[in-house]
C-alpha positions in Angstrom: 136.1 106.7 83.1 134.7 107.2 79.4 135.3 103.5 78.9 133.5 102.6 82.0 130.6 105.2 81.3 130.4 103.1 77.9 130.2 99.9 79.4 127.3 100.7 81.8 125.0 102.3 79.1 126.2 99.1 76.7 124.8 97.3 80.0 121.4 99.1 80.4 120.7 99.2 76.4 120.8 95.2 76.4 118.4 95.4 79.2 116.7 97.5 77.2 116.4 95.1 74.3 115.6 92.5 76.1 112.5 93.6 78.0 111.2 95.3 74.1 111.9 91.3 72.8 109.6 89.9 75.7 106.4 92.4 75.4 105.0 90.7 78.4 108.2 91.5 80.2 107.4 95.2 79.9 103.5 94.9 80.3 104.3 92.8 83.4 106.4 95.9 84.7 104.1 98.6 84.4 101.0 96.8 85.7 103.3 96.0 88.6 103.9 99.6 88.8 100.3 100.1 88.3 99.5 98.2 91.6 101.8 100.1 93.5 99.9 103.0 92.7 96.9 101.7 93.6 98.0 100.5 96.9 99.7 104.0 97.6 96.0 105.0 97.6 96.0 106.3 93.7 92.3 106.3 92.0 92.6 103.2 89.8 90.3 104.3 87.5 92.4 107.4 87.0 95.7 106.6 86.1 97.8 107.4 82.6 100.9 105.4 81.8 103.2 108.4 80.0 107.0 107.7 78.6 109.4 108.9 76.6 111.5 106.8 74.4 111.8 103.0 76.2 109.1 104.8 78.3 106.9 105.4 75.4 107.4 102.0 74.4 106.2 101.1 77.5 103.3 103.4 77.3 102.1 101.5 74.0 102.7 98.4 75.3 100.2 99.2 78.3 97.4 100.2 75.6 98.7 97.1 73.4 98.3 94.9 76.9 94.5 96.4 77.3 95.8 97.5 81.0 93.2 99.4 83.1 94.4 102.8 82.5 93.0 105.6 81.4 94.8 106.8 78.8 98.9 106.5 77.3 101.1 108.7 75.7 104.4 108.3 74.2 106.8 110.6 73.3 109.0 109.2 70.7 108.2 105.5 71.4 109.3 102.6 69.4 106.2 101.1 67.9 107.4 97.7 66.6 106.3 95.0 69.1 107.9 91.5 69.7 107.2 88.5 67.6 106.0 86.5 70.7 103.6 89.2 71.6 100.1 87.9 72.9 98.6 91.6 71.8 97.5 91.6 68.4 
């Protein structure tokens, strides 16, 4: 069981990895989750992006994109951005 509890986070940490390689990857995601939002009747002049960890990664990658949010936070957030990154 330990082994296969191992092998699953091994599994989400490369997806993980990925995404943080390809910037737009993870931009792409939360303005996707951005428009859902929205069209769940959210104000879309009103939202915050907010994450912890990959989250907050996340979170600087929205400010990093320019998204139309209102404001990010991150909470322990890696602030290293990918190589390929169109942000500057």
């Amino acid at each position: 069981m330990a082994l296969e509890t191992i092998q699953k986070t091994q599994v989400k940490l490369e997806k993980c990895w990925f995404l943080q390689k390809q910037s737009c990857g993870i931009s792409k995601r939360i303005q996707l989750a951005i428009d859902q939002l929205v069209k769940a009747g959210a104000d879309k002049n009103q939202i915050a992006v907010i994450g912890y960890c990959f989250g907050g990664t996340g979170a600087i990658e929205a400010a990093r994109g320019n998204l139309n949010v209102k404001g990010v936070v991150s909470f322990h957030g890696g602030l290293g951005k990918a190589t390929n990154s169109p942000t500057k």
